[in-house]
C-alpha positions as CSV (number, residue, x, y, z in Angstrom):
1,X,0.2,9.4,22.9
2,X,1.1,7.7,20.1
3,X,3.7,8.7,17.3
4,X,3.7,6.3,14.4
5,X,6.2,6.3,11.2
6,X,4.6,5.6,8.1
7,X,6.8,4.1,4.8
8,X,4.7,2.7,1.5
9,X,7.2,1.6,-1.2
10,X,5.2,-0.7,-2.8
11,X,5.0,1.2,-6.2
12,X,6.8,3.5,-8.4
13,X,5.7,6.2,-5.0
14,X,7.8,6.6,-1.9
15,X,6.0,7.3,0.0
16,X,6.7,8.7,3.9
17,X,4.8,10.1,7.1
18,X,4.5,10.9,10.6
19,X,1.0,10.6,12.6
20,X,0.0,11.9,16.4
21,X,-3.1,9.8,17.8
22,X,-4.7,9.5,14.4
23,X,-3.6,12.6,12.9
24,X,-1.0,13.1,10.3
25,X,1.4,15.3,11.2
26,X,4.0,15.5,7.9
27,X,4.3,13.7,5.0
28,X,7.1,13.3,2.0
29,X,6.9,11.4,-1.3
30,X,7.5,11.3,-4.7
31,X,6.8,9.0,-7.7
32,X,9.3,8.2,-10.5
33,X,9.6,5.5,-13.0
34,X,13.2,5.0,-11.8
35,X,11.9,3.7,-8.9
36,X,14.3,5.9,-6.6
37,X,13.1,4.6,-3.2
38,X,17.4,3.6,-2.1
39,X,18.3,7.1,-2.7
40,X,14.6,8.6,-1.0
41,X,13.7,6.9,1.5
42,X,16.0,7.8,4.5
43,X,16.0,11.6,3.8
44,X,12.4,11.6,3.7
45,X,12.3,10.0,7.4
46,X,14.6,12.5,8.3
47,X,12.7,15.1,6.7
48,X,9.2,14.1,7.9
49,X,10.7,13.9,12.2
50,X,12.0,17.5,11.3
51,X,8.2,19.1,10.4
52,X,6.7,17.2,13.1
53,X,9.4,18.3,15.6
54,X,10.3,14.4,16.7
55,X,13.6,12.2,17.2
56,X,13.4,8.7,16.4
57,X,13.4,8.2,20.2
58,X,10.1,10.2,20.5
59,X,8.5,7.0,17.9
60,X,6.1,4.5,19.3
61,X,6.3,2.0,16.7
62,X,6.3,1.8,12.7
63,X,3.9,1.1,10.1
64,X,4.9,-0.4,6.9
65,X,3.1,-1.4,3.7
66,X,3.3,-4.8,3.1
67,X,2.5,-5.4,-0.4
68,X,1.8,-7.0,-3.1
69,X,3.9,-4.4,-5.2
70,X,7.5,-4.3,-7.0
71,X,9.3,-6.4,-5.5
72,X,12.6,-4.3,-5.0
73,X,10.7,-1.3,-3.1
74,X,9.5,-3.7,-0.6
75,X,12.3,-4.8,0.3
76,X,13.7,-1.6,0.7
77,X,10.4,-0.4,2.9
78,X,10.7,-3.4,5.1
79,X,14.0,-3.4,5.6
80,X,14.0,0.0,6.7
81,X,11.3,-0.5,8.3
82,X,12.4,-3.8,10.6
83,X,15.6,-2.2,11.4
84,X,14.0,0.9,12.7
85,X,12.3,-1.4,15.3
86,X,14.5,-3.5,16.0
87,X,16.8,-0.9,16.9
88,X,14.6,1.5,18.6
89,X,12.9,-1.8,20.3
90,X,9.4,-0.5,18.9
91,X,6.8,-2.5,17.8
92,X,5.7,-2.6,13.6
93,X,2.5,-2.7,12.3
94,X,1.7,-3.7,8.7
95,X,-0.7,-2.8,6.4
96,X,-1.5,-4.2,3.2
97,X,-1.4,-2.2,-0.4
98,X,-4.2,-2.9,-1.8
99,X,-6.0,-2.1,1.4
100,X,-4.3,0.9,1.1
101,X,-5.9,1.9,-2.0
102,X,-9.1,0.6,-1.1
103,X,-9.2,3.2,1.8
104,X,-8.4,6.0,-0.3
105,X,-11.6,5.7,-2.1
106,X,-13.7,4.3,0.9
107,X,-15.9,7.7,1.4
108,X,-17.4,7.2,-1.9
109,X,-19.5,4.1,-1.0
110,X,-19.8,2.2,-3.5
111,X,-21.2,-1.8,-3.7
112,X,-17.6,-2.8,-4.1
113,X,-14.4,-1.2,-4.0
114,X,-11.5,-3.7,-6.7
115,X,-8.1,-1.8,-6.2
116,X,-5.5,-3.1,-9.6
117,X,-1.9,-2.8,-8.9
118,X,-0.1,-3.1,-12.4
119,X,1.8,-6.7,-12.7
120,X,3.1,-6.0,-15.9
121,X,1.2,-7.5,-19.5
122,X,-2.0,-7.9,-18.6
123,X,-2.1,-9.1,-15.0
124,X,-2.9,-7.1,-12.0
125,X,-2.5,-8.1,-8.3
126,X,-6.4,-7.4,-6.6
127,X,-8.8,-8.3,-4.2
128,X,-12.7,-7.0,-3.2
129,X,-13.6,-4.9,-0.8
130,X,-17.4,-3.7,0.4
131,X,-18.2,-0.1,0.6
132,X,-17.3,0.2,3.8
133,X,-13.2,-1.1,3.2
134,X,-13.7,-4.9,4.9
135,X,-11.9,-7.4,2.7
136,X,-14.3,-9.5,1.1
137,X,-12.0,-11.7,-0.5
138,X,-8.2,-11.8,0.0
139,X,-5.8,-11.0,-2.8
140,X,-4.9,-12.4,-5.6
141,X,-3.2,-12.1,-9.3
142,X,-6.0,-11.7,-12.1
143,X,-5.3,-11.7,-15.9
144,X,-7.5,-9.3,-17.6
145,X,-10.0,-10.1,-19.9
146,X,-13.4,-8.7,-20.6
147,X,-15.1,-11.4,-18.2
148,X,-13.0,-10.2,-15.0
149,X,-14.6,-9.8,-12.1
150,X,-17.8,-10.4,-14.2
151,X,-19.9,-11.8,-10.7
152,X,-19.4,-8.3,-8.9
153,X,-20.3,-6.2,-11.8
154,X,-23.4,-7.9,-13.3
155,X,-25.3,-6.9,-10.5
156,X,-23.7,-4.1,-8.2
157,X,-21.3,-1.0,-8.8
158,X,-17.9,-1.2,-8.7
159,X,-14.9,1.5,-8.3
160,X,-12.0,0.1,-9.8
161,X,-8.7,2.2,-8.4
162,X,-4.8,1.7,-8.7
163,X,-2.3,2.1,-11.8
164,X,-3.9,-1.1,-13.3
165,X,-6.9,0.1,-13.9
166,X,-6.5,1.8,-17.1
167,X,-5.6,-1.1,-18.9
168,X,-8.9,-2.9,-17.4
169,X,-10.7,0.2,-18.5
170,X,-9.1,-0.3,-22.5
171,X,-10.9,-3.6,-22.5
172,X,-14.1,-3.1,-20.3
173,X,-17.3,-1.5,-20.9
174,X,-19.8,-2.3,-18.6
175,X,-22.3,0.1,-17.0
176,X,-21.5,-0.7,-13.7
177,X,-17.9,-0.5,-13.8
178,X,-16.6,2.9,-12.5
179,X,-12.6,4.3,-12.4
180,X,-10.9,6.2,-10.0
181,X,-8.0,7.8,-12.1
182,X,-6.6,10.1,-9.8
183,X,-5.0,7.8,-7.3
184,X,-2.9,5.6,-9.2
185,X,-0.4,4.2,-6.1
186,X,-0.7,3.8,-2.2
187,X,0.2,6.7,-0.5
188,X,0.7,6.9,3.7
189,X,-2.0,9.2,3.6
190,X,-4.4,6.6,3.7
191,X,-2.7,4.9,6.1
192,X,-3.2,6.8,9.2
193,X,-6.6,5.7,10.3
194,X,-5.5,1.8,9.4
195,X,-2.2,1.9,11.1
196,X,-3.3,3.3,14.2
197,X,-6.5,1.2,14.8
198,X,-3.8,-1.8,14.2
199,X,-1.5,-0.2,16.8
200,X,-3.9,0.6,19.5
201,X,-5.5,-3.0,19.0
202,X,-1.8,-4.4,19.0
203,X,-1.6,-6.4,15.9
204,X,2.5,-5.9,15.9
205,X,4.4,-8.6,13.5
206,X,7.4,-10.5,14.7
207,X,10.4,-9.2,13.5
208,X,12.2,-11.9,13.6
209,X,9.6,-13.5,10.6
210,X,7.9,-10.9,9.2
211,X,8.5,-10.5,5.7
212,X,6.7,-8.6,2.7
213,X,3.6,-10.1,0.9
214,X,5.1,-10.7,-3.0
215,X,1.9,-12.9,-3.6
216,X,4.0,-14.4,-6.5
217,X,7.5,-15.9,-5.7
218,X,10.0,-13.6,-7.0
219,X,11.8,-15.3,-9.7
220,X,15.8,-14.1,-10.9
221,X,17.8,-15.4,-13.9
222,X,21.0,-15.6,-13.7
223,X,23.2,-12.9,-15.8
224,X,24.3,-14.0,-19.1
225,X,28.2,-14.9,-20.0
């Protein structure tokens, strides 16, 4: 039997849940532009082990998102999420955002699922995936124009999903392009059928390396005197 912690705080959602063999048992989050995953997060564990009726000794291993995302809420998630391990000598499983998104549409079955996580301006951190949610090529960072993604949508339907999409939709109009608006951010929801097949195949990172996937390098300026 395996009990697996779920934490996705690669976007504005914090998002936080508890699975049984497959099934998700509880689930917390919330989404705010203040990005208020410090204060959230570690209630929301709490609060998820209480509806299921668990400890943190009753866990079998943890399953983060990994990103790409804001930069500050993974750091958070994966810090939590290493030290949960670590300390509870558990194994963790990571799974990657846009990924996420892509299996939160999956059922649909379209030619190709594009999830767009907002990268400020104009650029969106993306990747493909076929209808059935296999990567079909690995992420990257996109600037928008009217001629992204232009050799998936001449000639097969697309389902564009994620809180980049709306500015890709304000400059696109093709007849193949279709958008998800009502899921905007990765949620553990979708994570439960990912994370476990990871877990029971034993794809574990090393803790001691494992860190989360900013795609860009995270710049900083020093503040001014």
């Amino acid at each position: 039997m395996s009990n697996l912690l779920y934490l996705e705080t690669s976007s504005k959602n914090c998002s936080v849940g508890i699975s049984r063999n497959g099934s998700l048992l509880a689930f917390e989050e919330l989404s705010e532009a203040s990005f208020s995953h410090a204060e959230k997060l570690h209630p929301f564990i709490n609060d998820v082990l209480e509806k299921a009726a668990l400890t943190m000794n009753d866990l079998s291993g943890v399953v983060v998102g990994k990103g790409p995302g804001s930069y500050t809420g993974l750091r958070i998630g994966v810090a939590a999420a290493k030290g949960l391990c670590l300390a509870l000598q558990i194994p963790l499983v990571a799974i990657g955002s846009l990924e996420t998104l892509a299996e939160a549409v999956r059922s649909q079955a379209l030619d190709f699922i594009i999830p767009l996580i907002d990268a400020r301006r104009m650029e969106v951190y993306t990747a493909v995936f076929d209808a059935k949610g296999q990567q079909i090529r690995p992420p990257w960072a996109e600037v928008l124009d009217t001629n992204s993604f232009s050799r998936y949508l001449d000639k097969n339907k697309c389902l564009f999903v994620g809180d980049g999409q709306e500015k890709f939709q304000n400059i696109l109009n093709h007849p193949n392009a279709i958008f998800e608006a009502n899921i905007l951010q990765p949620s553990v929801q979708q994570m439960v059928r990912l994370g476990t097949q990871k877990f029971e195949e034993k794809a574990f990172e090393n803790l001691a390396y494992f860190e989360p996937f900013y795609l860009k390098e995270f710049y900083t300026t020093l503040p001014k005197t």
